[in-house]
C-alpha positions as CSV (number, residue, x, y, z in Angstrom):
1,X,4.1,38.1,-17.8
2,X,3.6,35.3,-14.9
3,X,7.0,34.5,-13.3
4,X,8.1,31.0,-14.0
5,X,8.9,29.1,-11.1
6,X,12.0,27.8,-10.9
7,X,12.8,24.3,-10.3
8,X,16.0,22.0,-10.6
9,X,16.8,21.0,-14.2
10,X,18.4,17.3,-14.9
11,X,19.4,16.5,-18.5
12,X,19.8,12.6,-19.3
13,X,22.1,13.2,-21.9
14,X,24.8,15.2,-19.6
15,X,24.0,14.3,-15.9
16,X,26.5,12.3,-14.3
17,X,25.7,8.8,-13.1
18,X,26.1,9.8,-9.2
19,X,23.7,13.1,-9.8
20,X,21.1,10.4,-11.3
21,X,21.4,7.9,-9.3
22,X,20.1,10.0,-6.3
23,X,17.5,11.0,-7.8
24,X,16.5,7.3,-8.1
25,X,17.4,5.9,-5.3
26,X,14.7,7.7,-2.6
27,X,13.2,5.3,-0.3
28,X,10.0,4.9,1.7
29,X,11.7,4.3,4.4
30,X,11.7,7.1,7.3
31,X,15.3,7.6,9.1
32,X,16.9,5.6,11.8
33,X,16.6,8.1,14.5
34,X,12.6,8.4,13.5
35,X,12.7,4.4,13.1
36,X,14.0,4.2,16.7
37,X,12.1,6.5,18.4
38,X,8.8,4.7,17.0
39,X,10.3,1.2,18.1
40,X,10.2,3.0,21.7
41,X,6.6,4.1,21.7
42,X,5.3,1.0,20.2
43,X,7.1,-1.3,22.8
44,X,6.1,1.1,25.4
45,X,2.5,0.3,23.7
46,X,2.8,-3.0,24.2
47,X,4.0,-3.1,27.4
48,X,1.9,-0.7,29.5
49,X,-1.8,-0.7,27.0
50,X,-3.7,2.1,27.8
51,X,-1.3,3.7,30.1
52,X,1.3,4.0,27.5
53,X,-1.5,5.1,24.6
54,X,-2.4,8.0,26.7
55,X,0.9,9.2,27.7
56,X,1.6,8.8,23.6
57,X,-1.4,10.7,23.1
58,X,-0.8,13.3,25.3
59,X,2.6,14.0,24.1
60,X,2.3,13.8,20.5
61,X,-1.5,14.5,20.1
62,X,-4.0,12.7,18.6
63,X,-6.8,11.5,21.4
64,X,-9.4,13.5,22.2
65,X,-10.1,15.9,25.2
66,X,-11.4,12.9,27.4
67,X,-9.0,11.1,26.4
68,X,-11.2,8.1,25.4
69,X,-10.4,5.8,22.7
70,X,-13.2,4.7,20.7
71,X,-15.7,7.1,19.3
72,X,-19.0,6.0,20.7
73,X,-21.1,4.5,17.7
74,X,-23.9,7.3,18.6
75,X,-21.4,10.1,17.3
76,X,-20.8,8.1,14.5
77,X,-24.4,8.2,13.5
78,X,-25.4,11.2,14.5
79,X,-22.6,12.7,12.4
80,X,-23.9,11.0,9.6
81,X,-27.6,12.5,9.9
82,X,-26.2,15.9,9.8
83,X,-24.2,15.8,6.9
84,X,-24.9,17.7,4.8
85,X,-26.9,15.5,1.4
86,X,-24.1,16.6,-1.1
87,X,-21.5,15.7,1.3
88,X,-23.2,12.5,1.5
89,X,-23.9,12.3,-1.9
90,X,-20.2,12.2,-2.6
91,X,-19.4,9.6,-0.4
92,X,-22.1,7.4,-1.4
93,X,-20.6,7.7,-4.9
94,X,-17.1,7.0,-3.9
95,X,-18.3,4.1,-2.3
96,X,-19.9,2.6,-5.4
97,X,-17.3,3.2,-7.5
98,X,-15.0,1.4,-5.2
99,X,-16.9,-1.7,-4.6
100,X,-17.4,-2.0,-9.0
101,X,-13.7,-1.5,-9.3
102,X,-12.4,-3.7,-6.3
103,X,-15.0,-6.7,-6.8
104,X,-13.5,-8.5,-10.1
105,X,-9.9,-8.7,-7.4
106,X,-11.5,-11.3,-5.6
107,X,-9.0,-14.2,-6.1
108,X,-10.4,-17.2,-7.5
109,X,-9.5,-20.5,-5.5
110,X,-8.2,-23.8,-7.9
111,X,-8.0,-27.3,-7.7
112,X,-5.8,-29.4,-10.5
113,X,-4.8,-33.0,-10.0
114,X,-0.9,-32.7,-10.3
115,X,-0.7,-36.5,-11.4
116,X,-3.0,-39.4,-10.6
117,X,-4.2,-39.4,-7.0
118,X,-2.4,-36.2,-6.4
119,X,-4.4,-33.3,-6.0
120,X,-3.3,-29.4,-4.9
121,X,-6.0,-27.0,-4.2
122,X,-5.1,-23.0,-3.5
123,X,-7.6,-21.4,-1.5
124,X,-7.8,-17.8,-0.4
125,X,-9.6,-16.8,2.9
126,X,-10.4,-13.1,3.9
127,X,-8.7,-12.1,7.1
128,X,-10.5,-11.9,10.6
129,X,-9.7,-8.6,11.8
130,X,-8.0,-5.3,10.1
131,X,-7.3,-2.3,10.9
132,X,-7.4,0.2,8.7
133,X,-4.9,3.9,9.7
134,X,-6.2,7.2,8.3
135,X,-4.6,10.0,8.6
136,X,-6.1,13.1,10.1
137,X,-4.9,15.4,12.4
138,X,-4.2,19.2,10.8
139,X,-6.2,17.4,7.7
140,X,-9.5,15.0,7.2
141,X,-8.9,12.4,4.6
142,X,-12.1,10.3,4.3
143,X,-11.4,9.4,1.1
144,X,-8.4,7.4,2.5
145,X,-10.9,5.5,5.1
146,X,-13.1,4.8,2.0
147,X,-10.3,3.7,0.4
148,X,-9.0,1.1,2.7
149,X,-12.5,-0.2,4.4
150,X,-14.1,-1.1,1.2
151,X,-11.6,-3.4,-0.4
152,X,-11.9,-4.9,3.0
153,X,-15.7,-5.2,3.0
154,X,-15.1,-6.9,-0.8
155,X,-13.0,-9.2,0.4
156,X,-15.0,-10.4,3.1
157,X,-13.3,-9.3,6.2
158,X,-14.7,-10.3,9.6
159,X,-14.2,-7.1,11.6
160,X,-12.8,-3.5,10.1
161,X,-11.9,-1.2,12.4
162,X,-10.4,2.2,11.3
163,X,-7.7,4.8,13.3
164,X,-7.5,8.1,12.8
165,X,-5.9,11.2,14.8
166,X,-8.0,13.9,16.2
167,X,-6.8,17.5,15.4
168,X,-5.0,19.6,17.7
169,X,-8.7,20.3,19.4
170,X,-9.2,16.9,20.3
171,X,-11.8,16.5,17.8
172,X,-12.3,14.5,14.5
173,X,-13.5,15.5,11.1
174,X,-17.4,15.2,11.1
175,X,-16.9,13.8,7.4
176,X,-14.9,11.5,8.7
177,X,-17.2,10.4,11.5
178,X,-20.1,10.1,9.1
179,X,-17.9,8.2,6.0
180,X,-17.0,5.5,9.1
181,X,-20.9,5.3,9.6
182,X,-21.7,5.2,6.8
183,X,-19.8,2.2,6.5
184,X,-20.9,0.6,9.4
185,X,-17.3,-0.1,10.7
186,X,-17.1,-1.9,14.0
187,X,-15.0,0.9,15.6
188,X,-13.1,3.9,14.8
189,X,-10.4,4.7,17.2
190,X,-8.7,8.3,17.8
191,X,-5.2,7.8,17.9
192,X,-2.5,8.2,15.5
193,X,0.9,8.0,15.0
194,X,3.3,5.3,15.8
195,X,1.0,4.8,19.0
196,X,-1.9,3.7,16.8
197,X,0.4,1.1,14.7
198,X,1.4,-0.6,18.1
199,X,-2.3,-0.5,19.5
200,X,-3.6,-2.1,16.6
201,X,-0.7,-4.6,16.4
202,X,-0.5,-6.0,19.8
203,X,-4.0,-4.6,21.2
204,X,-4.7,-2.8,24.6
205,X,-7.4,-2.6,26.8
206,X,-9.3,-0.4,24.9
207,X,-7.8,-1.4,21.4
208,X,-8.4,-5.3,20.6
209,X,-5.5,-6.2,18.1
210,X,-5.5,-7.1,14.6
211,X,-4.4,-9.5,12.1
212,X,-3.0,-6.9,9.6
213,X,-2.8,-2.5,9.6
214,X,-3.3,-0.8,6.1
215,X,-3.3,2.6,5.3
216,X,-1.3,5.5,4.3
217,X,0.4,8.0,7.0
218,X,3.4,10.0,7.9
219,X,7.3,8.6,8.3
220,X,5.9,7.7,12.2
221,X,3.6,5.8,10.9
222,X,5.6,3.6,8.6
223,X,8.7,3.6,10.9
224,X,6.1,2.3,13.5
225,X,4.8,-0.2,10.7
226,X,8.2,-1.4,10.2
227,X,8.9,-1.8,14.5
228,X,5.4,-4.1,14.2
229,X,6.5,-6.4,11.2
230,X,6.9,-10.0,12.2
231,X,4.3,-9.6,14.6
232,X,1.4,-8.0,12.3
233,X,0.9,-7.7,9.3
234,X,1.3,-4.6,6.7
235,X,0.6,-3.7,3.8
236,X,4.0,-1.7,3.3
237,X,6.2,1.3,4.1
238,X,4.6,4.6,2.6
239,X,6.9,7.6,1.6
240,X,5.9,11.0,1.1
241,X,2.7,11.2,-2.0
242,X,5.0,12.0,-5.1
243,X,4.1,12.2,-8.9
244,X,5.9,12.3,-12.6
245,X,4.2,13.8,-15.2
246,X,5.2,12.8,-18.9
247,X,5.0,15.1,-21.5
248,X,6.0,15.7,-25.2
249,X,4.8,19.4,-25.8
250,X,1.3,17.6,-27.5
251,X,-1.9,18.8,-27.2
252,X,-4.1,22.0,-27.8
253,X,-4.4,25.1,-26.0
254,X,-4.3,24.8,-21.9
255,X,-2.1,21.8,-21.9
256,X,0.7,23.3,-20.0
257,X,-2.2,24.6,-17.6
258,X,-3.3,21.2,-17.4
259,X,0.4,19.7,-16.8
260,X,1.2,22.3,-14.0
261,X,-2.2,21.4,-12.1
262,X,-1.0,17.8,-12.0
263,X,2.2,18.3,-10.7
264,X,0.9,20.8,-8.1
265,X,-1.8,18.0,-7.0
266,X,0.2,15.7,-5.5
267,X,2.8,18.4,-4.5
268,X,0.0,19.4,-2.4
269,X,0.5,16.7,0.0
270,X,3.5,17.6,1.9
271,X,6.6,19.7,2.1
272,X,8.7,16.7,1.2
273,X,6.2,15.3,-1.6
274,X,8.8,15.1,-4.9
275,X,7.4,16.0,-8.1
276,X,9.1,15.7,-11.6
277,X,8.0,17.3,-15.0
278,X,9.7,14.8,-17.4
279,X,9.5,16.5,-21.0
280,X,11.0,16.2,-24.2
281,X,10.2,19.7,-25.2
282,X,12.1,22.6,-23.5
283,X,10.1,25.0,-25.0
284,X,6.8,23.6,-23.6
285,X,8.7,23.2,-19.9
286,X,8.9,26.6,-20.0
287,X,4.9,27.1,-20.2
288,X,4.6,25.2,-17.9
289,X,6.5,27.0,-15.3
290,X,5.0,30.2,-16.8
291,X,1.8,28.3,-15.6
292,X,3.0,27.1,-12.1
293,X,3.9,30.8,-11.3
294,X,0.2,31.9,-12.0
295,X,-1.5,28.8,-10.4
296,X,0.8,28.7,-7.1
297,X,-0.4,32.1,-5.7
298,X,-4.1,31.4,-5.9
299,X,-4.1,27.9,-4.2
300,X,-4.7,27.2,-0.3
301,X,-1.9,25.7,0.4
302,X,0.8,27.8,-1.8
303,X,3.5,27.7,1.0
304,X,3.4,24.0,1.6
305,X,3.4,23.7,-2.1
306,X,6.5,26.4,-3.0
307,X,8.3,24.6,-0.3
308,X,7.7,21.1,-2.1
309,X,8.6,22.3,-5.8
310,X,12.1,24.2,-4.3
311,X,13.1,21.5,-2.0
312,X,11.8,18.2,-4.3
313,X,10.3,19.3,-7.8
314,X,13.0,18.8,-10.9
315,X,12.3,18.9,-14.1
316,X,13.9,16.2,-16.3
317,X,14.5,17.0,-20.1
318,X,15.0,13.5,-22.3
319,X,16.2,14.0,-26.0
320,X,13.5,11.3,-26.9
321,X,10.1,10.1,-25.2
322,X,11.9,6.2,-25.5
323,X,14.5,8.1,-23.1
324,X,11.8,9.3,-21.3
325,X,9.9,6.3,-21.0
326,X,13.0,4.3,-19.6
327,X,14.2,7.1,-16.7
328,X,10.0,6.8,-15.6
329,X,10.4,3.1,-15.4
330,X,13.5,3.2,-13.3
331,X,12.1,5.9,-11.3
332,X,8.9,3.6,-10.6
333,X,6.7,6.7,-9.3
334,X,3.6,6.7,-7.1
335,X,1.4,8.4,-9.5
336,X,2.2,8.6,-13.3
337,X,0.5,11.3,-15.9
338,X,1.1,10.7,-19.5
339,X,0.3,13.7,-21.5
340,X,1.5,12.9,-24.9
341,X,0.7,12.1,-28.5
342,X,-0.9,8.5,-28.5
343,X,-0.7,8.7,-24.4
344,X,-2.7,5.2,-24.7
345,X,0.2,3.6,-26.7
346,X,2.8,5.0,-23.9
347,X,1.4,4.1,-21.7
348,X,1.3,0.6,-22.5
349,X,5.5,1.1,-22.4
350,X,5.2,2.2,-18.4
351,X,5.7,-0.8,-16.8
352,X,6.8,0.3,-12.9
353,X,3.8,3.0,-11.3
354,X,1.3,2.9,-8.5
355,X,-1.3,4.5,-10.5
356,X,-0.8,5.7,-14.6
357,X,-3.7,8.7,-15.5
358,X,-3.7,8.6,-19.3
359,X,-4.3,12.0,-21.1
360,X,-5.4,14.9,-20.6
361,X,-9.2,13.7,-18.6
362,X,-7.3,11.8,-16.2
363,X,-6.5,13.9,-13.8
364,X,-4.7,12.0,-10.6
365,X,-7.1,13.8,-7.6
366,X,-10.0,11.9,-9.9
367,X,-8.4,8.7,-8.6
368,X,-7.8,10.1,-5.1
369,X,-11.5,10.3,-5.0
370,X,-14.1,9.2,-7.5
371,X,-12.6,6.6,-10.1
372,X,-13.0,3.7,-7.8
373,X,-9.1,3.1,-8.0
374,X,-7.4,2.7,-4.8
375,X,-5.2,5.5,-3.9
376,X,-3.2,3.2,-1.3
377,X,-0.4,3.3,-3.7
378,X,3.3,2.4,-3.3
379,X,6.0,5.6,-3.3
380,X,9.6,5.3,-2.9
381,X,10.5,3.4,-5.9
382,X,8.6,1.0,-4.1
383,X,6.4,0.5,-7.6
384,X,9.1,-1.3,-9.3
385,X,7.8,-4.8,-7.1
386,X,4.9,-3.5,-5.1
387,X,1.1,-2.4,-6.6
388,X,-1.5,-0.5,-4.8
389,X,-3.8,-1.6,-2.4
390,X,-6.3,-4.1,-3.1
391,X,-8.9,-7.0,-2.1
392,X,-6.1,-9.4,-2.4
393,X,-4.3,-7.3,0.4
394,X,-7.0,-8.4,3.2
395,X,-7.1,-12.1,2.7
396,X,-4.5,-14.8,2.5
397,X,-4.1,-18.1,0.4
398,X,-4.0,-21.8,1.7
399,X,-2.2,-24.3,0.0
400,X,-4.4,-27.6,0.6
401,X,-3.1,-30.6,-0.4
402,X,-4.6,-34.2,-1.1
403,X,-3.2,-37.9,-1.9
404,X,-4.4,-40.8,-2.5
405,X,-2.6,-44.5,-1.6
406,X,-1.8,-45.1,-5.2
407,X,-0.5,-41.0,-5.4
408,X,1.6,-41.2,-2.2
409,X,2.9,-44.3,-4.0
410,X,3.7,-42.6,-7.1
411,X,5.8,-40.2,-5.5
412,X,7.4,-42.2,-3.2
413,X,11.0,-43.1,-4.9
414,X,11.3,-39.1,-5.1
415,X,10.8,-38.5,-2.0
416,X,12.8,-41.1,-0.7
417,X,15.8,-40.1,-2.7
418,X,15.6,-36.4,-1.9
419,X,14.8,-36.6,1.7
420,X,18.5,-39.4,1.7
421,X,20.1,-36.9,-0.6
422,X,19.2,-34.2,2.0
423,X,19.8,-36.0,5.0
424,X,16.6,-35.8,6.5
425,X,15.9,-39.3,7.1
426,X,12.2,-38.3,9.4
427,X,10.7,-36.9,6.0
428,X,11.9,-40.1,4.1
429,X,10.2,-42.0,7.2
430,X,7.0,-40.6,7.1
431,X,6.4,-41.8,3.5
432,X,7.7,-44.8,4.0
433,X,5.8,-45.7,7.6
434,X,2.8,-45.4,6.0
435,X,3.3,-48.7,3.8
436,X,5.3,-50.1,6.8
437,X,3.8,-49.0,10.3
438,X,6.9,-51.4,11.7
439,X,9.4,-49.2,9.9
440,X,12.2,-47.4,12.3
441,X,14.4,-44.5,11.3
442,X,16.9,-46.8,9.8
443,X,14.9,-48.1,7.2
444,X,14.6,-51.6,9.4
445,X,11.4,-53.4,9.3
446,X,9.9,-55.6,11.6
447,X,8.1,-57.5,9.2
448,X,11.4,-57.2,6.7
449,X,14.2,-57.6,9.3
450,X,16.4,-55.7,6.8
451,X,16.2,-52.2,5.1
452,X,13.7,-51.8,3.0
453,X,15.2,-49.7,-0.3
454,X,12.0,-49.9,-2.6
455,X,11.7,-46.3,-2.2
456,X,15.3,-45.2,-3.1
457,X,15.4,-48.4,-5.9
458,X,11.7,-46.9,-7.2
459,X,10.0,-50.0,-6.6
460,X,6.7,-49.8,-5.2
């Protein structure tokens, strides 16, 4: 018989509140000696430009042997016409997929007329300029680049440019290459790390900046993210890939195959990627760590994977799935698979995920890839407020706001009495200098020679 593997067991009905709660209470957030040492290198960024982005490079990889920035755009293409077609065929797919899923998340603009001759309109424009980070390095991950440069695109974006580390011989992925040309991106940069956050958020000679940096990456990347906020624009700090899989012992033969493929996929990721088997069936737990001891061995990555499952896998037995619902709620995971009786109608009860895969045909790596469903997601409990990454993401609203004489007139006694109520007699003015141009601060009137109270008495 297949040895199980073994991984920590948590039972809601005896685990003390201190045990549970740090479980919980995981953050996105990287730690504050990795937070300061990416404040250095990104001030160092902006500071010195290129200077500092090759020093950064050269020390912590990422550029390539000539230590140029930007991939020429001939690479680009080239790379593209030697791909092979079912490479290409993939991507194209991808692609498709992504632009039918992301287009209905273009926000619609609207216009209402809050009261006569008052009228607020709520516009959304697409940004100017974004840059989108990919991880590379040891690993290509085009699907990431599709994943953040076609929401983009949707949205209208002017320029998309797209960063990416080489691997440790200088040189990117050639899938990679041809997904960027494939896309016609305006440039794809080789750097990574905290030094591509501050190159794209305050620019260098080499590296214009950008309005706004999206993208998954490691705890450099997101402490670096953090260091630019306030001066750029992210989308927000990205933890370690992590996944909680819901089950209630349902379903035919292979389901505890199934189950233990889905927690090994995203325990793929990293090391330090968590994954929990929540279950309300002990005896089908066990098959499923009967099933993780025969699937581990066989996989490419089994020692990244056994060191994931022994340092961050648990499994979590709830005497009901109501109980089991409620701990996946609080737990707010990054990707959530519901394999259980009626999974639709649970489903519908998991309110806090980045990404919910209902049954047993929705496996999460078909959302990594093909479904057309952004795999940007929020991790850290971060999914309790936050959703994943979307058209909305790459644009921002304006707020435009129209009156008319007889409207301003309308609201003047409100204003009037709020601004005096607050004390801030230059907003009471403004209103009020309008109908009076003679009007001082004091409410005097040169055509009046005493205060004028209309607005505080509501007259008009």
């Amino acid at each position: 018989m297949t040895n199980q593997v073994r991984l920590r067991r948590i039972d809601l009905a005896t685990t003390d509140v201190a045990t549970l709660d740090g479980l919980l209470r995981r953050s996105a957030v990287p730690d504050p000696a990795i937070r300061s040492a990416a404040a250095e290198i990104v001030a160092a960024i902006r500071r010195d430009g290129d200077r500092a982005l090759t020093r950064a490079s050269a020390t912590y990889g990422g550029g390539m042997p000539d230590a140029a920035v930007a991939v020429a755009p001939v690479r680009l293409r080239d790379e593209l016409a030697n791909l092979p077609r079912h490479e290409r065929r993939a991507l194209q797919h991808a692609i498709d997929n992504i632009r039918t899923a992301h287009r209905p998340q273009r926000p619609v603009p609207s216009d209402i007329d809050v009261e006569p001759g008052v009228r607020v309109e709520r516009r959304w424009e697409p940004l100017r300029r974004v840059g989108v980070y990919v991880p590379g390095g040891r690993a290509a991950y085009p699907s990431s680049l599709l994943m953040g440069v076609v929401p983009a695109q949707v949205a209208g974006v002017g320029e998309v440019v797209v960063a990416s580390p080489a691997g440790d011989d200088g040189y990117l992925s050639p899938v990679l290459l041809a997904a960027a040309a494939l896309l016609e991106v305006d440039a794809l940069y080789a750097m990574g790390g905290a030094q591509a956050i501050g190159a794209l958020a305050y620019g260098t000679e080499s590296v214009a900046a950008v309005d706004k940096i999206v993208g998954p990456g490691n705890a450099w990347v997101t402490a670096a993210k953090l260091a630019v906020y306030g001066d750029c624009a992210v989308d927000l700090p990205a933890g370690p890939s992590e996944a909680l899989v819901l089950t209630d012992g349902s379903g035919g033969p292979g389901t505890a195959a199934v189950v233990a493929a889905d927690l090994l996929c995203q325990a793929e990721h990293g090391p330090d990627s968590p994954v929990l088997l929540v279950s309300t069936d002990g005896a089908f737990t066990d098959r499923v760590l009967e099933e993780l001891g025969r699937l581990l061995p066989t996989l490419q990555r089994h020692e990244i994977l056994e060191t994931s499952l022994r340092a961050h896998g648990a499994i979590v037995e709830a005497s009901d799935m109501e109980t089991a619902i409620d701990f996946s709620n609080r737990y707010a995971p990054e990707h959530l698979s519901v394999h259980t009786r009626d999974a639709g109608a649970v489903a519908a009860h998991l309110t806090a995920a980045g990404s919910v895969f209902v049954g047993r045909w929705s496996p999460e790596s078909a959302g990594d890839y093909a479904t057309g469903a952004n795999h940007v997601l929020p991790t850290g409990g971060l999914a309790a407020a936050y959703g994943p990454l979307s058209v909305e993401d790459f644009g921002s609203w304006r707020q435009v706001q129209h009156l008319t004489e007889e409207g301003l007139r309308r609201l003047r006694p409100t204003i009037g009495t709020l601004a005096s109520a607050e004390g801030l007699t230059a907003h009471k003015l403004a209103v009020e200098i309008r109908f009076d141009p003679t009007m001082d601060g004091n409410g005097m009137s040169a055509n009046h020679a005493m205060p004028d109270r209309a607005a505080d008495q509501g007259a008009s």
